[in-house]
Structures are given as C-alpha cells and as structure tokens.
C-alpha positions in Angstrom: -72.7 -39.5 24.7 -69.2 -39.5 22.8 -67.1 -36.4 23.8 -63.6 -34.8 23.6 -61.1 -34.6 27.2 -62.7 -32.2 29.6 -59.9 -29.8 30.7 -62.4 -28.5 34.2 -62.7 -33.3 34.5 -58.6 -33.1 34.5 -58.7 -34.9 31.1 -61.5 -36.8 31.1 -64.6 -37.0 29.0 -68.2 -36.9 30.6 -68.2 -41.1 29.7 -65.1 -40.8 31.9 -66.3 -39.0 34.7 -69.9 -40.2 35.0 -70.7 -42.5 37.7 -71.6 -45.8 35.9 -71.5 -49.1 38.0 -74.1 -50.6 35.8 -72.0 -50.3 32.6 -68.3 -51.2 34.6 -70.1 -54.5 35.7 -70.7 -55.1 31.8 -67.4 -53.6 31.2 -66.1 -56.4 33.0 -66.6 -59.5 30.4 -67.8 -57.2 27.7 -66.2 -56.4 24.3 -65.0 -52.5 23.7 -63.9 -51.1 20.6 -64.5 -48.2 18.1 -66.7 -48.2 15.2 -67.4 -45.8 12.9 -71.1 -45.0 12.4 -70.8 -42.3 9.6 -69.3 -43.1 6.3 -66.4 -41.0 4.9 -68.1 -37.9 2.6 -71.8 -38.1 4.9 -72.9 -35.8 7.0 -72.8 -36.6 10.6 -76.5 -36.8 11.4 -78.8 -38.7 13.7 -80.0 -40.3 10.5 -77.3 -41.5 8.9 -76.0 -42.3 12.8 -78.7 -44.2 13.7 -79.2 -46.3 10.4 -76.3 -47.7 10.5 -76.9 -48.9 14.1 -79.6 -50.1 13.1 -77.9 -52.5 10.4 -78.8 -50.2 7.3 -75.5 -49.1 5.0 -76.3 -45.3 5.1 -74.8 -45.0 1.3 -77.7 -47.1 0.2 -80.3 -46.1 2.5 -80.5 -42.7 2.9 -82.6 -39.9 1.5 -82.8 -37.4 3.8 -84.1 -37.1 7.6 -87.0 -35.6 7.5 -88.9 -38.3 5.2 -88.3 -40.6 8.4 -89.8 -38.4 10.6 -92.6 -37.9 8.4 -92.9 -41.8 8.4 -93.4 -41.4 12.3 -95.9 -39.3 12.5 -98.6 -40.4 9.5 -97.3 -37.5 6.7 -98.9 -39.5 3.8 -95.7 -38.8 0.9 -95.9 -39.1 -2.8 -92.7 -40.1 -4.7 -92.8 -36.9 -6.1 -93.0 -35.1 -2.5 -90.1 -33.4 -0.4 -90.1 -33.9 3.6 -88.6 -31.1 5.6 -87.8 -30.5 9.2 -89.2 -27.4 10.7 -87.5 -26.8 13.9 -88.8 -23.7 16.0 -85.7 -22.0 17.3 -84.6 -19.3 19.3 -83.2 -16.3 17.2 -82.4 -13.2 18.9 -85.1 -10.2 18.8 -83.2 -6.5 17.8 -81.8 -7.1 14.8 -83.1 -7.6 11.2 -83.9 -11.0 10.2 -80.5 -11.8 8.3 -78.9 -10.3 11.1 -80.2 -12.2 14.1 -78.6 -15.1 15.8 -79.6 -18.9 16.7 -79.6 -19.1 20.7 -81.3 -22.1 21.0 -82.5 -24.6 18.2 -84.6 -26.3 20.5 -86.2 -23.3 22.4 -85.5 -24.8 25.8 -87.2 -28.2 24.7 -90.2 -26.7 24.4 -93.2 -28.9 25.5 -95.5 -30.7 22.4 -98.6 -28.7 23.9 -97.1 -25.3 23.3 -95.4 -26.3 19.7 -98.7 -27.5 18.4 -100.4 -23.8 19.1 -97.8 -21.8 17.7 -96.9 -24.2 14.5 -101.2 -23.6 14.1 -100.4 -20.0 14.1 -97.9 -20.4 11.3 -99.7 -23.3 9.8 -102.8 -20.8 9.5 -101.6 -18.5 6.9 -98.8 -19.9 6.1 -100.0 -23.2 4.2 -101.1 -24.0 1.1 -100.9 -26.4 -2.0 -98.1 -26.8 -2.0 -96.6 -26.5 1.3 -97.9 -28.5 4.4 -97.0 -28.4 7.5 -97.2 -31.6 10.6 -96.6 -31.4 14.2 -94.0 -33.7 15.5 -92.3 -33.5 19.0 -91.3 -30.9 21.1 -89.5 -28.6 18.6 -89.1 -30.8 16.0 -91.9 -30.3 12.9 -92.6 -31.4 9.2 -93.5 -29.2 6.7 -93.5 -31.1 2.7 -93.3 -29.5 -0.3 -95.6 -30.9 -2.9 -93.8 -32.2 -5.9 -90.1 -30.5 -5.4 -88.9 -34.2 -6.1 -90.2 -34.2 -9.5 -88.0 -34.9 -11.5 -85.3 -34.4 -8.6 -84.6 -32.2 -6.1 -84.0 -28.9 -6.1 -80.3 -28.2 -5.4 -81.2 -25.3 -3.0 -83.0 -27.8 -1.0 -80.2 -30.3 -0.5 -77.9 -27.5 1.0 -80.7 -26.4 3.9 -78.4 -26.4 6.7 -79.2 -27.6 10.7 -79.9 -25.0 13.0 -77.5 -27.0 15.6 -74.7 -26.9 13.6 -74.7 -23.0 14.0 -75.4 -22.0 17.5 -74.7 -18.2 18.3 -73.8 -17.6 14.5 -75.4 -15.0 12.4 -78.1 -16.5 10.5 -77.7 -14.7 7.2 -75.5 -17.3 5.5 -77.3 -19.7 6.5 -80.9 -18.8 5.3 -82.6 -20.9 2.2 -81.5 -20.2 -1.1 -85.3 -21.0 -1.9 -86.9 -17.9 -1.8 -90.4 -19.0 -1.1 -88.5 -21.2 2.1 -87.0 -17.6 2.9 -90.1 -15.6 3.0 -91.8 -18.3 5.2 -89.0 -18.6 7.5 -88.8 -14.6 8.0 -93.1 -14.4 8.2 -92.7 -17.0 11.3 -90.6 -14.6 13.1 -93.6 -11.9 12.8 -96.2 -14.6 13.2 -94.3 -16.3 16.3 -91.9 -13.5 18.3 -95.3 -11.7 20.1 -97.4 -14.9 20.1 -99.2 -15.0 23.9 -97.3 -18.6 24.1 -94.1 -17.2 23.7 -94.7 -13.6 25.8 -95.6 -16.3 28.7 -92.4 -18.3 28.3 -90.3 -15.3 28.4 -91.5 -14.2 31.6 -91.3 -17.8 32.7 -87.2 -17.2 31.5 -87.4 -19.6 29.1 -86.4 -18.7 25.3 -89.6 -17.8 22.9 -89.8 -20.3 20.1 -89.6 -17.5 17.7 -88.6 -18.8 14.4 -89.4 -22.0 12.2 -86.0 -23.1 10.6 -86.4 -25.3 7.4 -83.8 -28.4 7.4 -83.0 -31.9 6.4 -84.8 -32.1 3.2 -85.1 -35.6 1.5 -87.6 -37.6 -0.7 -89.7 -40.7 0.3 -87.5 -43.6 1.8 -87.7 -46.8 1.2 -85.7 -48.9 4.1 -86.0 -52.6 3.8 -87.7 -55.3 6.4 -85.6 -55.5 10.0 -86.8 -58.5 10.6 -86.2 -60.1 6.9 -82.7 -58.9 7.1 -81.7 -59.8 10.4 -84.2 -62.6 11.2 -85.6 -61.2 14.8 -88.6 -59.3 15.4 -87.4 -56.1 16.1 -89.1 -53.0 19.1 -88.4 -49.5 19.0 -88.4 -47.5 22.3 -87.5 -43.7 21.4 -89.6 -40.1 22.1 -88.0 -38.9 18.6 -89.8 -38.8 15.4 -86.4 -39.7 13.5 -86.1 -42.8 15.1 -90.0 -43.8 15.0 -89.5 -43.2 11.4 -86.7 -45.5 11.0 -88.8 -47.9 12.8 -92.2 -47.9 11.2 -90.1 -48.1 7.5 -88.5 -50.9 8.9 -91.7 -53.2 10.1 -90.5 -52.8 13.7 -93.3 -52.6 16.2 -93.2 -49.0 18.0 -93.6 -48.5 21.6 -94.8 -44.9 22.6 -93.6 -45.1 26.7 -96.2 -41.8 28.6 -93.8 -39.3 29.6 -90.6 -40.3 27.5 -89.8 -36.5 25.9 -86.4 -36.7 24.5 -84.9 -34.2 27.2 -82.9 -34.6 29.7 -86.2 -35.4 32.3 -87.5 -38.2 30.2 -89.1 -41.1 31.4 -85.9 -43.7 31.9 -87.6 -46.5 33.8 -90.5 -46.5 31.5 -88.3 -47.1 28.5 -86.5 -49.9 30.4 -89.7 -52.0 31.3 -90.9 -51.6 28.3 -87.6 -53.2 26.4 -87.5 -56.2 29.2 -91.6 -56.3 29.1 -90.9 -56.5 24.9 -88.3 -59.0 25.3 -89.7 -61.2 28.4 -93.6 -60.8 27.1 -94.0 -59.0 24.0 -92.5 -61.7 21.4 -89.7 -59.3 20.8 -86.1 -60.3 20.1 -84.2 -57.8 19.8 -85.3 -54.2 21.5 -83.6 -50.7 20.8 -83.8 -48.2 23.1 -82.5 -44.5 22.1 -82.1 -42.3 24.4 -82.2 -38.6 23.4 -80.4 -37.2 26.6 -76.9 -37.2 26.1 -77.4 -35.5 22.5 -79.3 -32.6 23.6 -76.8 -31.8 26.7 -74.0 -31.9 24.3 -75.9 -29.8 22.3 -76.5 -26.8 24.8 -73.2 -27.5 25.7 -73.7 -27.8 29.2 -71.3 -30.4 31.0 -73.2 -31.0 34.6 -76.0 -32.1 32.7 -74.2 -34.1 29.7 -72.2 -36.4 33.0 -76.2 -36.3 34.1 -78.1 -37.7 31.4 -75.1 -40.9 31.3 -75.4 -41.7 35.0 -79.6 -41.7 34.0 -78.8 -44.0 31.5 -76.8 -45.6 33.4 -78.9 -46.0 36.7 -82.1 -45.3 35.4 -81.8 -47.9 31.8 -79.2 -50.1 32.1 -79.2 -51.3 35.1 -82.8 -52.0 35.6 -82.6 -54.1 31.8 -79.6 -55.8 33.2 -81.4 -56.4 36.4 -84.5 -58.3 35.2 -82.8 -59.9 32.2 -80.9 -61.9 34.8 -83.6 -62.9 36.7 -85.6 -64.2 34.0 -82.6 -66.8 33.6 -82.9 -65.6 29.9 -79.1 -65.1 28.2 -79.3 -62.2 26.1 -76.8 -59.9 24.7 -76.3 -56.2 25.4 -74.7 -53.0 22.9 -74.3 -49.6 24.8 -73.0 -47.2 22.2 -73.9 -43.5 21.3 -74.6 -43.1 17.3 -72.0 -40.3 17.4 -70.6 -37.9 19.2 -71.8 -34.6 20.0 -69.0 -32.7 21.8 -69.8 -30.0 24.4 -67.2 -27.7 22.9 -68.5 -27.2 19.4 -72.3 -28.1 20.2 -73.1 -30.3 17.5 -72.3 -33.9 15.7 -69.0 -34.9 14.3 -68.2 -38.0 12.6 -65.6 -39.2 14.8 -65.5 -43.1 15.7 -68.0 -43.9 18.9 -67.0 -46.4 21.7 -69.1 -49.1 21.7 -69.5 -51.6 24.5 -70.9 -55.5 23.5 -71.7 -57.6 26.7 -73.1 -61.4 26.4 -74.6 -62.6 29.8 -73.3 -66.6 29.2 -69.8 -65.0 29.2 -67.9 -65.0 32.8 -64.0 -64.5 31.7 -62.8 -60.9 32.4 -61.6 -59.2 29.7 -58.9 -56.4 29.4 -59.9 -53.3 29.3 -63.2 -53.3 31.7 -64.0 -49.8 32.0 -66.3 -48.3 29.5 -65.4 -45.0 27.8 -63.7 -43.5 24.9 -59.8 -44.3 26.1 -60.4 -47.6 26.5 -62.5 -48.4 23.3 -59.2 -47.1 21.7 -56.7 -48.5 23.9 -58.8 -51.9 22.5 -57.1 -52.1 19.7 -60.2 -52.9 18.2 -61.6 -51.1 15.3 -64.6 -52.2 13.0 -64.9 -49.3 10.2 -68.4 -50.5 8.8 -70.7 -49.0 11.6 -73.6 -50.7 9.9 -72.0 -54.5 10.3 -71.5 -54.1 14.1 -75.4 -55.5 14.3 -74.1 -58.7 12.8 -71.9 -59.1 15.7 -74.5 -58.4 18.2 -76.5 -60.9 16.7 -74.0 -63.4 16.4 -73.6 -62.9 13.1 -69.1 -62.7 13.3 -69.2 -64.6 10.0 -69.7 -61.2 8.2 -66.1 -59.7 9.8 
C-alpha cells in the first residue's frame, strides 16, 4: 500500500488520494509513525516483510520464502531439501529464450484451475527424483530440489532472482546459474507457450502463462510458537501461500475464506467476518488479515487500481471489523500497516520505512496528526526502527521500547 508522490495525484500518494473514512475515523485517536519492516542488508520481500509484522526478527528467522509456502500447502521437507517458487510468467514469444522479456510475472492473475493443468503439463515430463513440483495459488508454485541443502546450499541457488523485480527486462541475465534449473525453465516455455489453456487465454486477451520462473530458494524453516511468544492465540486470514506458511510454522489456526484470491477482486467481506467471527466466537485473540491487493496493483504498476484496492480495504475490511468490534462492546486494538512498499513507478518492493497506523477503541483524546498516510506517519516524528518489536506495542507490550 506504501508508495512514492504521484505527479498525475498533484503530489500525493495513492494512501493520499484514496477515499478512506474508515481509517480517518481511526486516524482520529490513533497512533501514526514509521517503522521499518526490512532490516538493513535483507532483501525487501514479502517474507522477510511479513515476519517481522508478525513479531519474528527476520535476521534470525529466515531461510528463504519458498520453504513457507511449501509449509502452506502440505510439501513434506527434509532438512536436507531446498523449496523453490515456480512462478508461471508471461515472457514475450519472437525471440530466443535468453532474449525474451518478463511482461507479466503473474500472467494476469491467472486462476488456480488453469495453473494446476498447465504446471501438470510441466510436472509430466519434467519431474523426477530429484525435482518435485506442488501447485500453490494462482501463479505462485513449489517445485523442491531433493538434497541441494546437503551440506548447504548451492550458491547458484541463493542468487535466483524474482521475476517482479524485473518487469519488461531481458531475461538473459537473469536466468539460473544452475544448469539443470536453466534447461527446465527454457523446456516450460516449449511445454507451456502452445498449451490449449494458454491459446484460449490469448484470444480471451489475457497474457499466456508461458514460462515457469524458479525463485526464492531456501531450506526448511523453523519459526517458533506465536502463541508461546506473544501469549494470544493467534488466526491467519490471507489467499497467499507465503503467509499460510508463516502461519502453520507458527501454530496459528488458518482460515481459508471461499473466494479470497489474492487479486484485486478478492473476497473483502469474507475476510472481515471471518477475523470479527475468530475474535467474537472463534477463541481467537489476536487476528491478521493480509490483504494481497495493494501489492499486486503496485506491481502492474497501474494507479486507478492501486487507489482501488485501498478504498476495498478500506470500505470493504476495515470498516466492517471496526463496525462489529464496537457493537460487541469488546475494546480491542487495531494496526493498519502495509509490510512494505511496492511503488507504482518501479513495480516492485523496496525497503523503505512503512506508515503504520495503531488505534485502541478505550481511547477518545484526539491526537495530532489524524489522517493516515505516508506524510503524516513522518510528519509524526515517530520512528520505531525494529519492525519486528512493533507487535509488542500492539499488544501492550511498550515495556520492550
């Protein structure tokens, strides 16, 4: 949700410019600020992003993002094992294979249904011992490499780089270094490009899902007890694997919501009820609910429906939470915040300091600033550099500042 000044919103960001009377009412006794979500020297990644949201120092945490997809989905890892994402992409058609470009590293946010067929396709001859591939979401795959973690992994594995990082690039510097990654990636393209699934979605306009792209490699994580550390029972509401993963590693209970997609046509209201139904019914005490939205419009670089996918959240999240939390008569406490930014103009993640946004219900004083968005959170004065110690405060926790 995070962006830069908008030169066609007069200097505003899409926060700025969205419509958001649900998040300027808890603007209005709320606590904004920055915090920085990525540590200095990591990679800006949903990973990284979201465990540190989540209360999890990244530096001792991580190992990769892929492993905690694979968690979410049932890929049964050995130690020795190497989880990667398999994204099915959009490359262009006439050139050679180094020589093509990414157009879309989502492939229009291509449905589950149609990803499972084609990844059979490439699963068919492309699998074997030692590579094995899963169907996730949408684009977003698993594919692990039998016993690349033994004794470590291989260097050419670390430096796999994410297709959204290089939109409308040539490819060629960008391929695997692993040559048996290489020839799989380049076989896809043959196995994928005149698929009937992807012959239909071209004359349907939409961009073939051409290509697998290998990313994101990591080893088997090991991410400690949410509720042990933080002493609440803990609900995650999300459509994508990555955040499942965290979840399921973490002992928190999962809530699959019918329809939530991680695109910009998710299923809001169904991820709101079920945080209030968690919190209100479900024994829950403390709910997380990612939305996907904001991300993916940043990443297609399209403004209209960046400003859209806010005013969803907004309207369609927020206010509905905020709604029935207050007529239960329950106090709670609220964080808005993005994990990080993902600005329109470069199309992918940066590690820049997110606004965050902290509202407790039994609070009535106004506070100073009382709009939401990334001016203000500056304009704050307020600055809390360890992203992965802002939960503390949220749960009442100050004692760690």
């Amino acid at each position: 949700m995070a962006d830069e000044p908008q030169e066609a919103l007069e200097g505003r960001t899409p926060l700025e410019a969205a419509v958001t009377p649900a998040m300027d009412e808890l603007a209005k006794t709320g606590e904004i600020g920055l915090v920085k979500t990525i540590p200095d020297g990591m990679a800006p990644g949903s990973d990284t992003a979201n465990l540190a949201v989540l209360g999890y120092n990244p530096r001792e945490y991580y190992t990769g993002r892929s492993p905690l997809e694979a968690l979410s989905i049932g890929v049964p890892m050995k130690d020795t094992d190497v989880a990667m994402r398999c994204n099915l992409v959009t490359l262009t058609e006439e050139e050679p294979y180094e020589q093509k470009r990414i157009i879309d590293h989502s492939s229009d946010e291509i449905s589950t249904e149609d990803a499972a067929v084609l990844l059979k396709a490439v699963q068919d001859e492309l699998e074997s011992e030692t590579y094995q591939f899963y169907v996730g979401t949408s684009y977003r795959h698993c594919v692990i490499k039998a016993g690349a973690a033994a004794p470590h992994m291989d260097a050419a594995l670390e430096q796999l780089t994410p297709p959204h990082d290089h939109l409308t690039e040539v490819i060629g510097p960008y391929l695997p270094a692993d040559e048996a990654l290489l020839a799989m990636q380049k076989r896809s393209y043959e196995i994928l490009s005149n698929h009937p699934i992807n012959l239909e979605r071209k004359a349907r306009g939409l961009n073939p899902a051409n290509s697998c792209w290998f990313w994101g490699a990591g080893t088997k994580p090991m991410v400690d007890s949410f509720e042990k550390k933080n002493g609440v029972k803990g609900t995650m509401i999300s459509a994508v694997d990555l955040l499942k993963g965290i979840a399921i590693g973490a002992g928190m209970q999962v809530i699959i919501v019918e329809g939530a997609n991680g695109g910009l046509n998710t299923n809001y209201e169904g991820k709101a009820q079920a945080a209030v139904d968690a919190l209100l019914k479900g024994g829950a005490d403390f709910a997380y609910v990612h939305l996907e939205a904001p991300d993916e419009m940043g990443h297609q670089g399209s403004l209209e429906r960046k400003i859209q996918s806010i005013e969803n959240l907004d309207q369609r999240i927020i206010r509905i939470v905020k709604e029935q939390m207050d007529a239960s008569g329950e106090p709670y406490r609220m964080l808005v915040m993005p994990d990080h930014p993902t600005p329109i103009r470069i199309r992918t993640h940066t590690s820049d300091p997110i606004p965050y946004l902290l509202y407790d219900s039994t609070k009535t004083l106004q506070t100073e600033p009382n709009f939401y968005c990334e001016r203000t959170a500056v304009e704050s004065g307020i600055f809390r550099p360890e992203g992965y110690r802002l939960i503390d405060v949220l749960l009442e926790k100050p004692e760690q500042f």
